[in-house]
Each structure stands twice: as C-alpha cells, then as structure tokens.
C-alpha positions as CSV (number, residue, x, y, z in Angstrom):
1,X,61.8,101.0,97.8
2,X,63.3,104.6,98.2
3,X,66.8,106.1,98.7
4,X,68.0,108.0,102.0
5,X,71.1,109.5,102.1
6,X,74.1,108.4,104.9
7,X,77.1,110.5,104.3
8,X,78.6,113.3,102.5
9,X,81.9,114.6,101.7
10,X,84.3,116.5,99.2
11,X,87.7,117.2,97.7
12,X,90.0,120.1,96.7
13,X,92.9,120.2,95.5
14,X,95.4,122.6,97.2
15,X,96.5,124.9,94.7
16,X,94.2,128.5,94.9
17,X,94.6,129.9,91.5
18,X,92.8,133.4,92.0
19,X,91.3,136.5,89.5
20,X,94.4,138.2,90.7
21,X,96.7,135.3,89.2
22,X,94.8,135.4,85.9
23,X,95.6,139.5,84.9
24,X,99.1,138.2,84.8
25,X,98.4,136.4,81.9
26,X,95.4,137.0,80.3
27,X,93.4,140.5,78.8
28,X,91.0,140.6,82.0
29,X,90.1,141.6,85.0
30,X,89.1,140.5,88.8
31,X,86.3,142.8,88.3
32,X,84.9,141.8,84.7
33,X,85.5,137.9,85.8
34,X,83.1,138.5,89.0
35,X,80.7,141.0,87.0
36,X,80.1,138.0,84.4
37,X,80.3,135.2,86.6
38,X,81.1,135.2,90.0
39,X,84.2,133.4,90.6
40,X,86.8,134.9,92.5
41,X,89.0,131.7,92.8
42,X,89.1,128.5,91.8
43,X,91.0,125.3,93.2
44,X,93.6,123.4,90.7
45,X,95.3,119.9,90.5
46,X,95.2,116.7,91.3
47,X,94.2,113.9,89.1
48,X,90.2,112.7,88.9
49,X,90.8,109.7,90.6
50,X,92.4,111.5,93.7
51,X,89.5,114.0,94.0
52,X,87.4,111.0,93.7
53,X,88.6,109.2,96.3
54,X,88.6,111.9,99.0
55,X,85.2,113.1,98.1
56,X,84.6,109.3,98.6
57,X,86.6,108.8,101.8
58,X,85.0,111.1,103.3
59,X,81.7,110.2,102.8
60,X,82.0,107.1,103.9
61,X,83.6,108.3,106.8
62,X,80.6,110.6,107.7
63,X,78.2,108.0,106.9
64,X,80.0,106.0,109.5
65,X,79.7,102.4,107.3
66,X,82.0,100.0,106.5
67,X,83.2,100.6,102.3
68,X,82.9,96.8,101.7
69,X,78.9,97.3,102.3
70,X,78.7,99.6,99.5
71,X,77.9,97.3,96.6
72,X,78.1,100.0,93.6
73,X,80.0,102.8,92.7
74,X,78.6,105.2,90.2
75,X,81.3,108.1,89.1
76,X,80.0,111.5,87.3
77,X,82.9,112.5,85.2
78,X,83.5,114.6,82.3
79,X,87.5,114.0,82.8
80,X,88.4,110.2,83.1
81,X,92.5,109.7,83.7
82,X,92.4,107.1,81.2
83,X,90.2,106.9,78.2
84,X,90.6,103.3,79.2
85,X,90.1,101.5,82.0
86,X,87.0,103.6,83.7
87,X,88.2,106.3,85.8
88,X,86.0,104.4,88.7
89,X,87.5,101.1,88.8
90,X,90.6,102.7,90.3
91,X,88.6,104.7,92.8
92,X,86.8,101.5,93.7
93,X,89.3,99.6,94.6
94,X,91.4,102.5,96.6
95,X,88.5,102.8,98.6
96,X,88.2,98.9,99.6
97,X,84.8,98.8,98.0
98,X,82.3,95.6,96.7
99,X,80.2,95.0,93.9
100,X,81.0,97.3,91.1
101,X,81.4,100.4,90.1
102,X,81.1,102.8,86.3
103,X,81.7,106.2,84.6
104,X,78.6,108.2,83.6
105,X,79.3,111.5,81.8
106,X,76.2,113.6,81.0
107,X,78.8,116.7,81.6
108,X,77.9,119.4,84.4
109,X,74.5,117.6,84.5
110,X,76.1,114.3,85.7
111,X,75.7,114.3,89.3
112,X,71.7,114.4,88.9
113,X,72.0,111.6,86.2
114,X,73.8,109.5,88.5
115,X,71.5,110.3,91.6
116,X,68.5,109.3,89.9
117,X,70.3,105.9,88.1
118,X,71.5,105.2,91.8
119,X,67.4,105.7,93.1
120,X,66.7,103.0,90.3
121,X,69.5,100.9,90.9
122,X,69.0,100.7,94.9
123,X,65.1,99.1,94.3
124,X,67.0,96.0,92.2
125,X,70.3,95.1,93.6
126,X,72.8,96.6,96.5
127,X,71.8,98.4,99.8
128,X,74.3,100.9,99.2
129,X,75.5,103.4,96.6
130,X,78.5,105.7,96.2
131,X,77.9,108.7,93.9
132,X,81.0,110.8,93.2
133,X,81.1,113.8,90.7
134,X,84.7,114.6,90.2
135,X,86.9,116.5,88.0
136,X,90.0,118.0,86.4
137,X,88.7,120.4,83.8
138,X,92.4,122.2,84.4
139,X,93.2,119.6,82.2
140,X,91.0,120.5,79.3
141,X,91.2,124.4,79.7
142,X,92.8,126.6,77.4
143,X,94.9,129.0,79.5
144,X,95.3,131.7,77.3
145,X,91.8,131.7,76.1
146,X,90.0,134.3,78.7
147,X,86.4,133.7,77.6
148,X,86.9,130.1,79.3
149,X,90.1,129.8,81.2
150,X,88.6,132.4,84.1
151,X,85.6,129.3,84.4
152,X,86.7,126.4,85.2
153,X,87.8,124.4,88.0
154,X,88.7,121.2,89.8
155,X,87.1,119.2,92.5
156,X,85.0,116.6,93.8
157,X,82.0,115.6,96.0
158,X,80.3,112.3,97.0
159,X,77.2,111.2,98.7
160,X,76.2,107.6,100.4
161,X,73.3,106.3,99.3
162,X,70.9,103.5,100.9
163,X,67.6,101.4,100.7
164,X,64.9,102.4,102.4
165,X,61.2,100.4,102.4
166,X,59.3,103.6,101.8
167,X,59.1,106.5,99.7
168,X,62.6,107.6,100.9
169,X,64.4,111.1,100.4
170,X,64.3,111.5,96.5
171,X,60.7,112.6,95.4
172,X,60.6,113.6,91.9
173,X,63.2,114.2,89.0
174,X,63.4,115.1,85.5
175,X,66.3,114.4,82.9
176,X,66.8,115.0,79.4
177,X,68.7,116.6,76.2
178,X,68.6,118.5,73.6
179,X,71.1,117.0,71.2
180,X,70.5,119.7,68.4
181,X,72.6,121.9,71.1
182,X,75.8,120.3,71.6
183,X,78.1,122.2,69.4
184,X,77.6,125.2,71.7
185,X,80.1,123.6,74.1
186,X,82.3,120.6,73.3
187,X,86.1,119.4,73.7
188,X,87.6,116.7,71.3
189,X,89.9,114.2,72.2
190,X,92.9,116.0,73.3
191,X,91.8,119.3,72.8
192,X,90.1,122.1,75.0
193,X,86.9,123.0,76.2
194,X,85.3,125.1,73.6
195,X,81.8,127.3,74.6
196,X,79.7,129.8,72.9
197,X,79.2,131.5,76.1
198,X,75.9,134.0,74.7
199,X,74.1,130.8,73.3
200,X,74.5,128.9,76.4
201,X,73.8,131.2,78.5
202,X,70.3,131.3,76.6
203,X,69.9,127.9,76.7
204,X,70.7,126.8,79.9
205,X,68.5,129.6,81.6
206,X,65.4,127.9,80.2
207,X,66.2,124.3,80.0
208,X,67.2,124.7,83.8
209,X,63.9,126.3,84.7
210,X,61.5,124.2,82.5
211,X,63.1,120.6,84.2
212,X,63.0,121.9,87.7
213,X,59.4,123.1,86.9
214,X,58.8,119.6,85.3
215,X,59.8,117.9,88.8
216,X,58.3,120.3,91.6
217,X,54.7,119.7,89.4
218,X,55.6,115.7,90.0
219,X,55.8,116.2,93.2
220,X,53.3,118.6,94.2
221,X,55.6,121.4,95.6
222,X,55.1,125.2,95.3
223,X,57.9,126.6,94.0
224,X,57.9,128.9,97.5
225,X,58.1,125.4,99.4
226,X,61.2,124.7,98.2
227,X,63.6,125.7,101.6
228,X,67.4,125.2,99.5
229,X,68.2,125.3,95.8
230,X,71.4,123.7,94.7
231,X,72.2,124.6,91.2
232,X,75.2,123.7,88.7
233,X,77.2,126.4,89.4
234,X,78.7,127.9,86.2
235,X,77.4,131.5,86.2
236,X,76.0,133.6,89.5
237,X,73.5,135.6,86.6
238,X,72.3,132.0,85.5
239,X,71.1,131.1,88.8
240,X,69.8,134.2,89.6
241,X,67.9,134.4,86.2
242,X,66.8,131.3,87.3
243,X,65.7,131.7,90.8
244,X,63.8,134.8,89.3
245,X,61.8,132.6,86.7
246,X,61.2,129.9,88.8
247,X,59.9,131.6,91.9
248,X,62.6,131.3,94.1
249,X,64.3,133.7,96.2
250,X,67.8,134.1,95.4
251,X,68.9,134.0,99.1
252,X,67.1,130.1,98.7
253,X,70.4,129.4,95.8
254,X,73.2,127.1,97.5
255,X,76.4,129.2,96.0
256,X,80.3,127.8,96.0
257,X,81.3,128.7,92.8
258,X,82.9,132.0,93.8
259,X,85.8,129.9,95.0
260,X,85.7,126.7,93.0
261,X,84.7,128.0,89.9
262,X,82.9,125.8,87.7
263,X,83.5,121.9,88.7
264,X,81.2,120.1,86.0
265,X,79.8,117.0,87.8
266,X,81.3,117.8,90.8
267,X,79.5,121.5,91.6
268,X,76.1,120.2,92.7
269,X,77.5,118.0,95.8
270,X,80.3,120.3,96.6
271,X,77.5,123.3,96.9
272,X,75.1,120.6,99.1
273,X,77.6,120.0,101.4
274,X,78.7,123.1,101.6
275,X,75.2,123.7,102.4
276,X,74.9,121.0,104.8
277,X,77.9,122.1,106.8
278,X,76.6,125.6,107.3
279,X,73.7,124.1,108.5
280,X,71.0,125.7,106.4
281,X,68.9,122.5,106.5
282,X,66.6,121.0,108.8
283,X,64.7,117.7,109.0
284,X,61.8,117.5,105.9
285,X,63.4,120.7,104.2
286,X,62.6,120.4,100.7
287,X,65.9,120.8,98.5
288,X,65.8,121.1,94.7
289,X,68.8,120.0,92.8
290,X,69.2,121.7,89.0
291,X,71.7,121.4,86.6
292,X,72.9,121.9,82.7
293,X,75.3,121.1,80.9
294,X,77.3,119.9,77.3
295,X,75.1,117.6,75.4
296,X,73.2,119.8,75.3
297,X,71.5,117.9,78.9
298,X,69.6,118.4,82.0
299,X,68.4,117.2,85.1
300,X,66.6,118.3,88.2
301,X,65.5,116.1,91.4
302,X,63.7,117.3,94.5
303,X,64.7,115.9,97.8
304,X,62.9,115.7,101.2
305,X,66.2,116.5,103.6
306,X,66.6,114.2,106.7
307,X,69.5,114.2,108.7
C-alpha cells in the first residue's frame, strides 16, 4: 500500500504584524530582521484549534470528500490550547470527522513526522488521513526579546491523505534526533521560547542536509532531479546554506516565510501549497520536504507529485 495525496489547504490569521511594527518596540530594524532572516511580516492570532480547522476545511474542501470518510486525524502541534484534552479532539469534531484523531509534537519537524506516521498508518487501518500542522507560537514569544520575537509566527496547513495499492506518492524518508541538542531551543510550561540562535543555526544546517541526503540515496534520486524543495522555513541563510550543500539550486527552495515568519509545524504545508497554487509543479515532479527543529529533531521525505 502507498499514500496519494487529495487536498490541500491553509490558514492565517488576520492580523499582519510587520518589521515596521516591531522598531516601535524593540532595538531593531526592518533591515537587520531581513539581512538575518528573511521575514518581512508575519501573521498573528487566532487560537490552534481555529487555524486548524481552516487549514483542515479547506483541504477537505479541495479534496472534494465527504469529512466522515476520513478515519484519522493526526495534528503537528508545538502549541496545544489545552495541555489537556488534545488540541485535535476539538478539531475533529468541528470538522464532522470519524475514527480518531492525536497531537504529535516533534516541534518545527512535526509535519514530516506526521506524514510519514500517516504513510504507516494508511497500510493498517483507514483509507483516509488528515495531517494538519498548526500553530500559535504568538503565544509563547517574548515580545520584548528581539533575538526571537522578530521570528515567529502563527498559522496552519493541512493535507488529505489516501490508500493507494501501489507504491503511491511518498518514496523515501528519514527521521530522527539528537537529544544531546535540546537545550539550544526550549520553552517550559508557561514560559517563552528560548533559542541560541548561533548554535542552531550550526546545527540545523547539517542535520537538514545529512537527512535529506539520507532519503534521496533511499530512493535513488540525484540531488539535481529534485524539481521543488520545501524546507522548514526559519531562516532564508539556512536554506540557502542548505540548498548549496545539498546540490540544489536555490531558485528549486519553496519560500513563505518572508510573510509568515516562522510557523513550527505549520511552515512546510503552508510553503507546499503555496507552491501548489503558483503552480510550480507538474505531474511526477519530484518534491523533497526538509525540516528541523527543538528536540533537537529532523525529518525529510521525498515525494513523486501527482495532481
């Protein structure tokens, strides 16, 4: 069994906070924020469950399937609403759908995590998955602390996934961690999001490059075959270190990020869609997904694009 994908969709909140609206109030500038990073903008508000739901919604809608056929929901989340019930339950059941439905956090790495776990779940039980990466990283953000309050933003992004007797779309992957690493960037309960930007800049550089590496050589692909790479979007000279390393021209990088900022879980599917939509792929595309994040984790998966 293999996985196709249906439908896509995503979710922003309304609220544009830009570089402009962050000199007000914090020791930088619109220049220095898109010299080290990229952003311009970034969308805030709304509550996980919301973006969730639209990215979800939407989906579905473009899929063009009834919600009580999808039989699991799996939700990438670094931000629950509630440390208790699962963020997903609530999602689930606004969108009217069956079977059931979890939280996976494996931070800005998450949507690949739950990909692959939906791949593996799709070959043992329902015909159709919803993956979501959402989140409200507004909410865990220290505005007055410039070294991470000009990063991070809110949003969400969803894909349908379904059974397919064959190989299906998903080709290879790769996922792991490096525990040793997660001090770098952590938030307790209640508190904020705290990063040693210079040490994971290092780090996630290299363990991006080494996974995606470990999943074109699974599946046989030159690293010039690849036609679209959709990386975690947290830093525009990450990606482009990485494109560089990995053989990949930089024009190949999917890029959102300079007005969502970084989402977490929910960059990957936002910059695929946004992909999509623009209509930079074409039937047996090959499209590498790679991402990092707190843990210190890592995934990568390789896609063959149908429409």
């Amino acid at each position: 069994m293999g996985m196709r994908i249906l439908g896509w969709g995503t979710a922003l909140p309304d609220k544009v906070v830009t570089n402009a609206d962050l000199e007000k109030t914090l020791d930088t500038s619109d220049e220095w924020i898109i010299e080290r990073s990229g952003i311009r903008e970034r969308r805030i508000g709304d509550s996980t469950t919301d973006l969730a739901v639209g990215a979800g919604r939407a989906a579905i809608e473009q899929a063009g399937v009834d919600p009580a056929s999808i039989g699991l929901m799996i939700l990438a989340t670094t931000t629950p609403d509630q440390q208790v019930p699962a963020t997903s339950a609530q999602v689930h059941h606004e969108l009217g759908l069956s079977g059931g439905a979890f939280d996976l956090n494996a931070a800005c790495s998450g949507f690949v995590y739950a990909l692959v776990t939906a791949n593996a779940m799709l070959s043992t039980g329902p015909n159709r998955i919803l993956v979501v990466g959402a989140e409200t990283l507004s909410r865990i953000t220290d505005w007055t602390d410039r070294n991470t309050a000009v990063l991070f933003g809110d949003g969400g992004g969803a894909l349908v996934v379904e059974s397919v007797p064959d190989e299906g779309q998903l080709l290879a992957w790769d996922l792991g961690l490096d525990a040793e690493a997660r001090h770098i960037l952590q938030a307790d309960h209640g508190g904020y999001i705290k990063m040693d930007g210079r040490e994971v800049f290092k780090r996630a550089v290299r363990v991006m490059v080494d996974s995606a590496k470990r999943t074109l050589e699974q599946a046989k692909v030159r690293p010039d075959e690849v036609k679209l790479l959709v990386p975690h979007q947290a830093n525009i000279r990450i990606i482009q270190a990485a494109c560089d390393r990995l053989g990949i021209d930089r024009e190949k990088a999917a890029l959102v990020m300079h007005r969502t900022g970084n989402t977490s879980s929910a960059s990957i599917p936002l910059a695929l869609v946004d992909a999509i939509e623009q209509g930079r792929l074409e039937d047996g595309d090959l499209v590498l997904l790679a991402g990092f994040g707190a843990g210190m984790t890592w995934g990568s998966a390789l896609i063959r694009w149908q429409a």
